[in-house]
N, CA, C and O of each residue as an XYZ file, in Angstrom:
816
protein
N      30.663     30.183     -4.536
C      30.702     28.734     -4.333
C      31.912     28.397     -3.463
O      33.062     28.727     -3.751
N      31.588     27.772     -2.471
C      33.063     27.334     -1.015
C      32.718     25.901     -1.379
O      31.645     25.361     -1.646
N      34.548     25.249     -1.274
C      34.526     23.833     -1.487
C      34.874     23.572     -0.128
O      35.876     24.077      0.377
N      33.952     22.663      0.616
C      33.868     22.543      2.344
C      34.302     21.532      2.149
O      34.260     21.143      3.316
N      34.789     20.572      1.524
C      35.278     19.239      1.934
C      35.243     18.322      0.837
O      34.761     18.775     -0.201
N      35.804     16.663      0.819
C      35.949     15.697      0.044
C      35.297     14.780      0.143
O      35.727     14.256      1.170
N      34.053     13.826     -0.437
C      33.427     12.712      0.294
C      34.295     11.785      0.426
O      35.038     11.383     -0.469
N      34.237     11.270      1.902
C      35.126     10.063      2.279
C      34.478      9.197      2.623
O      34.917      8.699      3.660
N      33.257      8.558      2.106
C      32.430      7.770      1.999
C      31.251      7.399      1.908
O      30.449      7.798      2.752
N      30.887      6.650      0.994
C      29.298      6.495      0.708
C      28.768      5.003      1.294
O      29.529      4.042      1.408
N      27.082      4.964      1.707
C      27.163      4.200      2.477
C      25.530      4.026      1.751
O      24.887      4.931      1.219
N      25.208      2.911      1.882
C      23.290      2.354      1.314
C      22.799      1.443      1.808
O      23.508      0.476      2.085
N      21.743      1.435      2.025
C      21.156      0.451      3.445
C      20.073      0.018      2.618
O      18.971      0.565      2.667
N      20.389     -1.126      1.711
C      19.108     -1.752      0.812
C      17.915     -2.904      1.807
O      17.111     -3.733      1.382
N      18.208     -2.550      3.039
C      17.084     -3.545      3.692
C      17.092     -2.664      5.185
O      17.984     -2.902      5.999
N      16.202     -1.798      5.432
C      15.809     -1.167      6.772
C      16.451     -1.666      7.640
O      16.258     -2.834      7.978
N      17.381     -0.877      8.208
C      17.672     -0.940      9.855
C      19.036     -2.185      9.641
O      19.795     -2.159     10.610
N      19.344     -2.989      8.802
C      20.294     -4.010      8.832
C      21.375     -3.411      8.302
O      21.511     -2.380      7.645
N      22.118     -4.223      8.695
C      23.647     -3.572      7.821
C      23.895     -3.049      6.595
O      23.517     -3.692      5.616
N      24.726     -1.506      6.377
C      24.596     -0.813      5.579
C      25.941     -1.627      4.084
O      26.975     -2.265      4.280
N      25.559     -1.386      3.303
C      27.020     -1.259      2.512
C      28.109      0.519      2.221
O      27.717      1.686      2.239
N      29.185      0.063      2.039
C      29.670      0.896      1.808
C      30.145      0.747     -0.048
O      30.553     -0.317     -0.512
N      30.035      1.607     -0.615
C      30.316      1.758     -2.069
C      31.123      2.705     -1.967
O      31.447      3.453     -1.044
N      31.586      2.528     -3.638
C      32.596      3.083     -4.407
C      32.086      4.100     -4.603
O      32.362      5.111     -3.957
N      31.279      4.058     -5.484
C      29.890      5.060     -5.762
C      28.625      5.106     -6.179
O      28.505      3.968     -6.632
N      27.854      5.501     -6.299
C      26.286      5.239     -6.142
C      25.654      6.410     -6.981
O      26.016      7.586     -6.956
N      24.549      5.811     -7.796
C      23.389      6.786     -8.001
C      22.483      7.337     -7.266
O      21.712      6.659     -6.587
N      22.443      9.119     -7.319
C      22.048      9.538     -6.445
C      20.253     10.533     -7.115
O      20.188     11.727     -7.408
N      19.148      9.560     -7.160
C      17.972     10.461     -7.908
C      17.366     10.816     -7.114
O      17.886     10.751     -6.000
N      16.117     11.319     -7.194
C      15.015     11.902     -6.204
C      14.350     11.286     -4.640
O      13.708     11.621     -3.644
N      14.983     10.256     -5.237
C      14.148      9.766     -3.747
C      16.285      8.510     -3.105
O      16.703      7.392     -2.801
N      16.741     10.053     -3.339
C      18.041      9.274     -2.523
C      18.553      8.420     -3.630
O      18.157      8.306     -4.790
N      19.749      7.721     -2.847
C      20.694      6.632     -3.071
C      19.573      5.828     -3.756
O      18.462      5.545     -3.306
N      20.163      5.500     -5.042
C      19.791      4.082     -5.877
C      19.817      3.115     -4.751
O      20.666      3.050     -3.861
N      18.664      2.301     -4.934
C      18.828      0.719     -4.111
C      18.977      0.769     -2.016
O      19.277     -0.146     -1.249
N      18.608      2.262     -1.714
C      18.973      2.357     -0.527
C      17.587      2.590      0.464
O      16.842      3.567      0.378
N      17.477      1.798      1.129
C      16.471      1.701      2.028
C      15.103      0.992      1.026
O      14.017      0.945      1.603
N      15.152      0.564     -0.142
C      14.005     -0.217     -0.375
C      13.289     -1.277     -0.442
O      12.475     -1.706     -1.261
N      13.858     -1.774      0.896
C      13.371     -2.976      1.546
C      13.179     -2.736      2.783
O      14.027     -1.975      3.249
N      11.912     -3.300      3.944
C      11.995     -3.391      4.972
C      10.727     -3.951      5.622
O       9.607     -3.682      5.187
N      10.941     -4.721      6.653
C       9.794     -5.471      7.299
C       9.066     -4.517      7.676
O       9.380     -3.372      7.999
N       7.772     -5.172      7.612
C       6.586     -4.661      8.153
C       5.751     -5.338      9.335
O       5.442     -6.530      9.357
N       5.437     -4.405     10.303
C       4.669     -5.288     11.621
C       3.723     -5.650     11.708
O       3.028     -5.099     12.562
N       3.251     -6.509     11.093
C       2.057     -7.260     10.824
C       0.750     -7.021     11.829
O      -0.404     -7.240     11.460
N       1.017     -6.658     12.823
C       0.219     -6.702     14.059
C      -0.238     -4.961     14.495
O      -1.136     -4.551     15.230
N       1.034     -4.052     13.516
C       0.935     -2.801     14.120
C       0.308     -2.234     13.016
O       0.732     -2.580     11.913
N      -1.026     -1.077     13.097
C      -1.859     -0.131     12.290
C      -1.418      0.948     12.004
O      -1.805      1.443     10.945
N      -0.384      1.743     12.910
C       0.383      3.011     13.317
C       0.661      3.488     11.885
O       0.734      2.695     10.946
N       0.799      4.690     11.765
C       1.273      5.159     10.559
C       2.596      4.915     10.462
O       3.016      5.436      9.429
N       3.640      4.235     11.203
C       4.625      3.983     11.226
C       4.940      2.249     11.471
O       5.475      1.697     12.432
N       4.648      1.943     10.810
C       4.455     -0.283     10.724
C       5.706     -0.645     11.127
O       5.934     -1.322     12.129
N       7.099      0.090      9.844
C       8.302     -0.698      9.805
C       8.877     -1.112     10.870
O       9.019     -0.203     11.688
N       9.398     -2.437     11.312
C      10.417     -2.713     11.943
C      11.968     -2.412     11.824
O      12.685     -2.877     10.938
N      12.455     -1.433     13.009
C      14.129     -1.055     13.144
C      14.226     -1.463     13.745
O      13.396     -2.160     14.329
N      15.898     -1.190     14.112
C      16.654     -1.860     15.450
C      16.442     -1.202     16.022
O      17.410     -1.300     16.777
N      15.395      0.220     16.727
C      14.523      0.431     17.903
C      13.905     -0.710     18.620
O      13.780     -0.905     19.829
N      13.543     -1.427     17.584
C      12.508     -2.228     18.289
C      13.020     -3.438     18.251
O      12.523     -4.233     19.049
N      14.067     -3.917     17.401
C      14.491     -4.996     17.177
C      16.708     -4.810     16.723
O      17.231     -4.751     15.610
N      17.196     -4.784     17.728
C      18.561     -4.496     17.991
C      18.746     -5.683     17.057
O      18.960     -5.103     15.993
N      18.800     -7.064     16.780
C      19.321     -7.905     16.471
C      18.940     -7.817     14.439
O      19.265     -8.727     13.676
N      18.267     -6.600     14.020
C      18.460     -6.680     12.428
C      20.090     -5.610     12.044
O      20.465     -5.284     10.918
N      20.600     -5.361     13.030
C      21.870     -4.975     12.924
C      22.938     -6.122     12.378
O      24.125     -6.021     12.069
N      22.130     -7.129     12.385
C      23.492     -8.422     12.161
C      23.089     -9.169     11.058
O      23.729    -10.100     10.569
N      22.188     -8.810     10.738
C      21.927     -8.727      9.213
C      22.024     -8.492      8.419
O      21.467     -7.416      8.200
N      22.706     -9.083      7.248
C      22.833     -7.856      6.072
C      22.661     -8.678      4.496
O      22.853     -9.818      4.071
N      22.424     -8.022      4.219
C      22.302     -7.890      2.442
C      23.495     -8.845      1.267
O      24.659     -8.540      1.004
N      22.814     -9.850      0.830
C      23.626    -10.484     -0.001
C      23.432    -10.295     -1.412
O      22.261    -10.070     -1.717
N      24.218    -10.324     -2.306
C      23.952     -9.939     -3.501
C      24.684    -11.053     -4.741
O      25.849    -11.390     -4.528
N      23.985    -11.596     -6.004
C      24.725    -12.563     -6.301
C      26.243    -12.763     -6.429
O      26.687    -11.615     -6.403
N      27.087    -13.462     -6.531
C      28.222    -13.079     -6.786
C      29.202    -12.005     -5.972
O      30.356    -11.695     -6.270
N      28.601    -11.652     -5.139
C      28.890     -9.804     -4.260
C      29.441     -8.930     -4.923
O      30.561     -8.420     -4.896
N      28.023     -8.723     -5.880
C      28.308     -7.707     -6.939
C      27.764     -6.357     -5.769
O      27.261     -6.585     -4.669
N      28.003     -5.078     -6.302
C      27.611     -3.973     -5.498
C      26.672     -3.297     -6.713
O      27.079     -2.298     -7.307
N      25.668     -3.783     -6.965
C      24.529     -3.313     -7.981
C      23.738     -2.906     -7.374
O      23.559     -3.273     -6.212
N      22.882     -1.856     -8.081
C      21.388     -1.093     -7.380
C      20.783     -1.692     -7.424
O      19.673     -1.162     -7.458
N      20.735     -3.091     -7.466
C      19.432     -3.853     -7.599
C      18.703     -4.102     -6.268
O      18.785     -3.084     -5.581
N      18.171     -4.865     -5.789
C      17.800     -5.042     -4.439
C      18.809     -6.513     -4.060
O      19.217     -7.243     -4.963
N      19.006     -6.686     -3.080
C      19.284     -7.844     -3.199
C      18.491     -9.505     -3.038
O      17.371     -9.665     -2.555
N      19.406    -10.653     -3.581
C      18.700    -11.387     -3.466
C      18.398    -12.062     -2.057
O      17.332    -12.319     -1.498
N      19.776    -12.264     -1.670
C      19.592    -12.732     -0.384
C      19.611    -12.066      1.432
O      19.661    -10.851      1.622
N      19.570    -12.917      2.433
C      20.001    -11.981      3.257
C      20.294    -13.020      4.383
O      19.576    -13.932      4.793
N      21.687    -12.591      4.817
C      22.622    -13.608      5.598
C      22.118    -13.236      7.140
O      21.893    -12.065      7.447
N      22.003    -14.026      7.820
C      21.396    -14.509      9.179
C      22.865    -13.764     10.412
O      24.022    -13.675     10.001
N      22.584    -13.463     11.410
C      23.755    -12.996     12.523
C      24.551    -15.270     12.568
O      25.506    -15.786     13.149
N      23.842    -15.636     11.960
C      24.679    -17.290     12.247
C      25.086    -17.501     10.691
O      25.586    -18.562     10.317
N      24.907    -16.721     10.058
C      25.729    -16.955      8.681
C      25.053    -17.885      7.660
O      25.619    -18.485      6.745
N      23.449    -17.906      8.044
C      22.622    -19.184      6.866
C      22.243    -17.754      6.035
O      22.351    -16.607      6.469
N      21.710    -18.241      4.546
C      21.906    -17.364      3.490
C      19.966    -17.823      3.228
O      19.611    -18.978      2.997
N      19.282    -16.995      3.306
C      18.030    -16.793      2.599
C      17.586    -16.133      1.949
O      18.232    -15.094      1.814
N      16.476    -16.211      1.258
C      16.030    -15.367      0.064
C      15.271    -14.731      0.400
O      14.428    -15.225      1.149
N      15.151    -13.121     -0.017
C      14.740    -11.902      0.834
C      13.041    -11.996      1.240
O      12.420    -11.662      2.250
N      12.618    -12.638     -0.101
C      10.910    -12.949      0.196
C      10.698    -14.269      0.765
O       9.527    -14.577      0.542
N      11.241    -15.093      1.336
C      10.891    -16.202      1.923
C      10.291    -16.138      3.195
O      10.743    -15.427      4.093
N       9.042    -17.026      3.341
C       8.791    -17.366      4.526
C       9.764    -17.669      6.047
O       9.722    -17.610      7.275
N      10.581    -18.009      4.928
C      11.663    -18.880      6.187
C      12.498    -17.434      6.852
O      12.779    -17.519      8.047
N      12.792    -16.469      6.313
C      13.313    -15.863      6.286
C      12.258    -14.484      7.442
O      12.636    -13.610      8.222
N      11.727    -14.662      7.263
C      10.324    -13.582      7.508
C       9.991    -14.615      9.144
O       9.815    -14.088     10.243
N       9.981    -15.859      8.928
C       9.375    -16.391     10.432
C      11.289    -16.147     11.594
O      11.402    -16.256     12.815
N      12.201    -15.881     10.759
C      13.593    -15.857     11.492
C      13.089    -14.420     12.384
O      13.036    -14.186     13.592
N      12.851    -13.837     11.509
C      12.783    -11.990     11.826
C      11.701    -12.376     13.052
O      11.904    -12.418     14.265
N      10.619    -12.610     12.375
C       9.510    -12.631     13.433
C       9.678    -13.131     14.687
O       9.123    -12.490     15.579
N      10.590    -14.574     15.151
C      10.244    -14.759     16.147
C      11.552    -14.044     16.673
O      11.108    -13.696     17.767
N      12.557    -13.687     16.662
C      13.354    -12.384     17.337
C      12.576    -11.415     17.677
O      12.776    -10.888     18.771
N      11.482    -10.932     16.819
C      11.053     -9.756     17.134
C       9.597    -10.243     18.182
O       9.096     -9.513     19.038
N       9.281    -11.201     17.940
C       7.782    -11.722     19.005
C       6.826    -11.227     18.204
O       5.733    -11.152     18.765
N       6.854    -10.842     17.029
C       5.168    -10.947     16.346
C       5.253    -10.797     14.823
O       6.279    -10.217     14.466
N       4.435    -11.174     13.844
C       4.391    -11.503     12.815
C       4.575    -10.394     12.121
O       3.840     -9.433     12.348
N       5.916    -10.292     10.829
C       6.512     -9.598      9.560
C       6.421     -9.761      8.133
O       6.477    -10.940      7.783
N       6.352     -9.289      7.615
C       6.252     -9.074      6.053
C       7.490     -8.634      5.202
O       7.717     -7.450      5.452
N       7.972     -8.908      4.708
C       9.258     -8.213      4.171
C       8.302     -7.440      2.712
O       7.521     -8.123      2.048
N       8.545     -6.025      2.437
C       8.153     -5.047      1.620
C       9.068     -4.438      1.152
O      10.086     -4.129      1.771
N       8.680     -4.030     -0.705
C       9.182     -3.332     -1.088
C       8.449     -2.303     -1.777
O       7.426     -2.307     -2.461
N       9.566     -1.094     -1.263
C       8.819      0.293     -1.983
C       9.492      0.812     -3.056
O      10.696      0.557     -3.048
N       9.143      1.373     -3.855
C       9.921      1.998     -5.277
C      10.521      3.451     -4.802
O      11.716      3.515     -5.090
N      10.196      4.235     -4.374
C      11.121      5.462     -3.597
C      11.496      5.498     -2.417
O      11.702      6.614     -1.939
N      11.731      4.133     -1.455
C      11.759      3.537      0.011
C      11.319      3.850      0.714
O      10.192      4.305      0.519
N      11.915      3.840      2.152
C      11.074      3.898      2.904
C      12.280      4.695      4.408
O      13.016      4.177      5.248
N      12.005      5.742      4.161
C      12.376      6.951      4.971
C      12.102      7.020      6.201
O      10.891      6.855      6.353
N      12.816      7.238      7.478
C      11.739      8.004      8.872
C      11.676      9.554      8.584
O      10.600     10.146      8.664
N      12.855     10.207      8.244
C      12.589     11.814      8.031
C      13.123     12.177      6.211
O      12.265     12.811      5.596
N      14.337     11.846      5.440
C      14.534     12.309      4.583
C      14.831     11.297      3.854
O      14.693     10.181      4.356
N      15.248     11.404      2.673
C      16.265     10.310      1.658
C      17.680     10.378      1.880
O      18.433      9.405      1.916
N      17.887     11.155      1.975
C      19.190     11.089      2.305
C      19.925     11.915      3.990
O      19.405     12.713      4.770
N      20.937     11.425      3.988
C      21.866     11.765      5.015
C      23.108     12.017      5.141
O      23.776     11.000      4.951
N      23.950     13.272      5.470
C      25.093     13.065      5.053
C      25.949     13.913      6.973
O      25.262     14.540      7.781
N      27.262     13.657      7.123
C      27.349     13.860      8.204
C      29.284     14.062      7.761
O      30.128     13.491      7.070
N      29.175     15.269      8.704
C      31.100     15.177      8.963
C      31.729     14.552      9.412
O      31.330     14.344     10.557
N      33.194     13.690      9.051
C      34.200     12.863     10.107
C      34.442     13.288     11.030
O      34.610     12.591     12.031
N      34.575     14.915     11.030
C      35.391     15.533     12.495
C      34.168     15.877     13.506
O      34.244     15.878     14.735
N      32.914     16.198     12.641
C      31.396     15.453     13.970
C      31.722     14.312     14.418
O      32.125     14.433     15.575
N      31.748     13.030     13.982
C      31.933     11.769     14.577
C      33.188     11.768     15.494
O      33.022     11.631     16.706
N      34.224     11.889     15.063
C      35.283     11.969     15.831
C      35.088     12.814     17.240
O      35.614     12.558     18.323
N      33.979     14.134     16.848
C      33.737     14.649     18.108
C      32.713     14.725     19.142
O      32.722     15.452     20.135
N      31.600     13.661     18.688
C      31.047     12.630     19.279
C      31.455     11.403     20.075
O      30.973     11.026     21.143
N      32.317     10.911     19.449
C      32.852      9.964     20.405
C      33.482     10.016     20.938
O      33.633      9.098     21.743
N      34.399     11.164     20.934
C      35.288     11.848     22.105
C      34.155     12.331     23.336
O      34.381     12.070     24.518
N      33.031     12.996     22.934
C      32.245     13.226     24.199
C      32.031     12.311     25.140
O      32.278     12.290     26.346
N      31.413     11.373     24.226
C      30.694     10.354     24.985
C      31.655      9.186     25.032
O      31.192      8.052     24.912
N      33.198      9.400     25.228
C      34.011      8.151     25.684
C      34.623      6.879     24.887
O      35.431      6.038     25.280
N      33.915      7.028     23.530
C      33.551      6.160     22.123
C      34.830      6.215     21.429
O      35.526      7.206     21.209
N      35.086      4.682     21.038
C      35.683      4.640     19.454
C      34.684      5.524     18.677
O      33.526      5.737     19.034
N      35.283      6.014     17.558
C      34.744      6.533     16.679
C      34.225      6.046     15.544
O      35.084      6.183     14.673
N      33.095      5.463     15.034
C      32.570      4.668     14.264
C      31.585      5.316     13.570
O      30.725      5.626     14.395
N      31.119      5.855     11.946
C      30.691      6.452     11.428
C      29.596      5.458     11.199
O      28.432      5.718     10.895
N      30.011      4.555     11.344
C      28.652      3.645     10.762
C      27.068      3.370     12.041
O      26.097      2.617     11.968
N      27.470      4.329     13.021
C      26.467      4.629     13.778
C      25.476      5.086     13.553
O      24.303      4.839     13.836
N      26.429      6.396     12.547
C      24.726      7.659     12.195
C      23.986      7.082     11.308
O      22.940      7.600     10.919
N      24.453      5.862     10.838
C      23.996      5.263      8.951
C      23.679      6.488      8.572
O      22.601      7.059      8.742
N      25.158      7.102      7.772
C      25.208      8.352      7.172
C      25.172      7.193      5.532
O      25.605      6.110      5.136
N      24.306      8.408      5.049
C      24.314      7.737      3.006
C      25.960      8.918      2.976
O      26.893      8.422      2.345
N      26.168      9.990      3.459
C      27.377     10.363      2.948
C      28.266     10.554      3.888
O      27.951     10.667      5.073
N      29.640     10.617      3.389
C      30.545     11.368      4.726
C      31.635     11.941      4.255
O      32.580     11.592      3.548
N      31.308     12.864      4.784
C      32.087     14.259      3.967
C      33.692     14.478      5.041
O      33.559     14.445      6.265
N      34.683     14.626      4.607
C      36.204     15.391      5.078
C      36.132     16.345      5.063
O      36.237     16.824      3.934
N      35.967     17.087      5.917
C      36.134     18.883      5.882
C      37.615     19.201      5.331
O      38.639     18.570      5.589
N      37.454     20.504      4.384
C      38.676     20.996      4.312
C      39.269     22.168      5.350
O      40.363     22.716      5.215
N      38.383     22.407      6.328
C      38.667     23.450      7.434
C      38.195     21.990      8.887
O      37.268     21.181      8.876
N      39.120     22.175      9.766
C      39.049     21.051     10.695
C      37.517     21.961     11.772
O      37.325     23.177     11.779
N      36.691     20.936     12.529
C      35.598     21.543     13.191
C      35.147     21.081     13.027
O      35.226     20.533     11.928
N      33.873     20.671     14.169
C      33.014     20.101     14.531
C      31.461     20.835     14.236
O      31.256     22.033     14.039
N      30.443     19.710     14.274
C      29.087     20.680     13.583
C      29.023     21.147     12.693
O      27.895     21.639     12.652
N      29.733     21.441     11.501
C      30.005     22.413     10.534
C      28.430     22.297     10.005
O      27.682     23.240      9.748
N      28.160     20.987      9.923
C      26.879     21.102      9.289
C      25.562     21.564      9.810
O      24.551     21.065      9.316
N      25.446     22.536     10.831
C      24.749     23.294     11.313
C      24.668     24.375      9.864
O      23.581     24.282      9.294
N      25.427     25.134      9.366
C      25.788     26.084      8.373
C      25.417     25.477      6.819
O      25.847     25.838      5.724
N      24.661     24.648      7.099
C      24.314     23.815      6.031
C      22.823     23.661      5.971
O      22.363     22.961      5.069
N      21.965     24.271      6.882
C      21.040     24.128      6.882
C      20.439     25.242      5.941
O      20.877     26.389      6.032
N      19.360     24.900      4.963
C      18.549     26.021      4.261
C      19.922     26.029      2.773
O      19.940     26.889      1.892
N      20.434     25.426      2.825
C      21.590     25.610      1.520
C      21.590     24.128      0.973
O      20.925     23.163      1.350
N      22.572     24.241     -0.069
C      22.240     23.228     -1.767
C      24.044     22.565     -1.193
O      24.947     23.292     -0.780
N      24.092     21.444     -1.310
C      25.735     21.251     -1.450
C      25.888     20.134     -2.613
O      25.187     19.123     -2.656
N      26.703     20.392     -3.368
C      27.197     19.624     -4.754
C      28.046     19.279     -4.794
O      29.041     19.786     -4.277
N      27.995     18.154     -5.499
C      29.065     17.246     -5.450
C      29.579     17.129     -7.327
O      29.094     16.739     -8.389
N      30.613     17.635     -6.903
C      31.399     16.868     -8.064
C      31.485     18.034     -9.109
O      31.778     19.164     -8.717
N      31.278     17.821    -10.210
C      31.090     19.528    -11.128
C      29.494     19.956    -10.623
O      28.381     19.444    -10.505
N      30.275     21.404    -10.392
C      28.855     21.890    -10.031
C      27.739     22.058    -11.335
O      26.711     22.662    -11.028
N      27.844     21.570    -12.789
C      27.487     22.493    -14.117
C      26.676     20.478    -14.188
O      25.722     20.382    -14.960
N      26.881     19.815    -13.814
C      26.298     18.061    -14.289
C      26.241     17.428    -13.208
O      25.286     16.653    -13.151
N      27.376     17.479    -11.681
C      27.177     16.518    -10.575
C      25.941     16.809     -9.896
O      25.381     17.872    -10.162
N      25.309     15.819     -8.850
C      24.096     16.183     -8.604
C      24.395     16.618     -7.017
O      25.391     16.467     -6.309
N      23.089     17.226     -6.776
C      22.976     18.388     -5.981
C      22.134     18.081     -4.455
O      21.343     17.261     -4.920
N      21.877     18.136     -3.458
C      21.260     17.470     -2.579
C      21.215     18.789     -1.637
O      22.290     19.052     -1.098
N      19.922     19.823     -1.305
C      19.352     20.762     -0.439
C      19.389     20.234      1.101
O      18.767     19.195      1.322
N      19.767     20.586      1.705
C      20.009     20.381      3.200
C      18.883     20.996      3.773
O      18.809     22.214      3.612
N      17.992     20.440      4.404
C      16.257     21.032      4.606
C      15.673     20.180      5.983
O      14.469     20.254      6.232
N      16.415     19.517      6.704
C      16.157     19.383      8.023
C      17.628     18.794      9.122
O      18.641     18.593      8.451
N      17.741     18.608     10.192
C      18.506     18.391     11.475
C      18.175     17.090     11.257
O      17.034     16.636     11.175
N      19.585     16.286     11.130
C      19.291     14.472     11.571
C      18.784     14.198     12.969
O      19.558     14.063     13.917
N      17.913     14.146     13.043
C      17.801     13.899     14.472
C      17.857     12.623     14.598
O      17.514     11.909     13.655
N      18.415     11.949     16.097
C      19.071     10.477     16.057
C      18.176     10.078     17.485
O      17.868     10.665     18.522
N      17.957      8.724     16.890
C      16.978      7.657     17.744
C      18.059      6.992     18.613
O      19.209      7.410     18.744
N      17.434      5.696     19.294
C      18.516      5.132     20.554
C      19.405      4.562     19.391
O      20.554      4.635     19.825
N      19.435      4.058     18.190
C      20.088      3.467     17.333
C      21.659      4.127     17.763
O      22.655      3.432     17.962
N      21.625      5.145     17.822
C      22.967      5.885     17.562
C      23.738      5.060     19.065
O      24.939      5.067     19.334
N      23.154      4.713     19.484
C      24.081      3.598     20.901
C      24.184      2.461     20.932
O      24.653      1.766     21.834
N      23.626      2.070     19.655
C      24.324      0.611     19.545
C      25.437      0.197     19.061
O      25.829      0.970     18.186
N      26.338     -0.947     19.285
C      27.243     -0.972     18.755
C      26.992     -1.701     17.435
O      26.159     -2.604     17.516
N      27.475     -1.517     16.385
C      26.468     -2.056     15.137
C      27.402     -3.646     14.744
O      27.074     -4.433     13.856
N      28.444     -3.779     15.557
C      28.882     -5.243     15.503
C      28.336     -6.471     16.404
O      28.203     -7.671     16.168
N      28.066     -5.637     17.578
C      27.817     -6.360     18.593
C      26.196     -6.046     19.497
O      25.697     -6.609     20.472
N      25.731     -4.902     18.643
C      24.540     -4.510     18.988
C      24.489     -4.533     21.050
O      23.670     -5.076     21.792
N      25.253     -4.022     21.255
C      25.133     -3.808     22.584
C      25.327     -2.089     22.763
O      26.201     -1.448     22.179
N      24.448     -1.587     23.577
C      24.173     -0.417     23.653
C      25.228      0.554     24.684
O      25.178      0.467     25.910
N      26.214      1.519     23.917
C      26.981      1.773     24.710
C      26.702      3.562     24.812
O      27.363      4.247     25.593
């Protein structure tokens, strides 16, 4: 057993493609992060085995995000969801659903799934000194909240990619004999998302 690093942050995206939260800590069961990714519009107009609306298709649900009563940080879903102009609606509302829609130019559904709603896995987890050496390539502040990583791990050996060596293997967190355990079983592969700026949604 090699201890590769410290998590230096957890991150849950309770409404597709909009702004993530960052937590303290989180339940982690079978289908991922408690409360993470199980909300997200649907394209009313599209048949595709792939319906949901992202900020592929719609850059401006980046400025969206997730309100919760009180701004408690509970697995619940949340109730509300604050507008890029700061009005506060309720996640199943019409009003809320015709905002999305006409940004996006055609009619949405806001849905919820009980084990969410994934493009490749439940979870995601990614190194600081990857990011750091990403945005050194490509000219970038360094901003983790690009990959919408659910984890982010501190290496205890400095290097980039490490998580190549992670593929086909189990990594655990916490006591290995009760903390839970998460199999590394595919390559994140990253959409244009990874070039937006997630404050300003301008593509850099």
């Amino acid at each position: 057993m090699e201890e590769i690093g410290k998590v230096a942050a957890i991150y849950r995206y309770p409404i597709k493609s909009m702004r993530g939260e960052r937590v303290d800590s989180a339940q982690l069961g079978w289908h991922g992060i408690e409360g993470d990714r199980r909300l997200a519009f649907r394209r009313m107009d599209n048949n595709g085995g792939f319906p949901w609306l992202t900020a592929t298709k719609l850059a401006d649900l980046l400025l969206f995000s997730a309100v919760r009563p009180n701004g408690e940080s509970s697995e619940e879903i949340p109730t509300h969801v604050r507008t890029p102009e700061g009005k506060e609606l309720t996640v199943f509302s019409e009003e809320l659903a015709a905002e999305v829609a006409r940004r996006h130019g055609g009619p949405v559904q806001m849905m919820q799934l009980r084990q969410g709603i994934f493009d490749d896995a439940f979870m995601s987890v990614i190194a600081s000194d990857t990011v750091d050496e990403i945005a050194r390539l490509s000219g970038q502040e360094p901003d983790e909240r690009r990959f919408r990583p659910n984890v982010v791990v501190h290496l205890n050996g400095s290097g980039a990619f490490q998580e190549e060596k992670w593929l086909g293997k189990t990594l655990f967190f916490g006591d290995q004999a009760a903390g839970p355990t998460v199999s590394i079983t595919v390559r994140d592969t990253r959409c244009s998302m990874i070039s937006l700026n997630p404050d300003t949604i301008t593509a850099t």
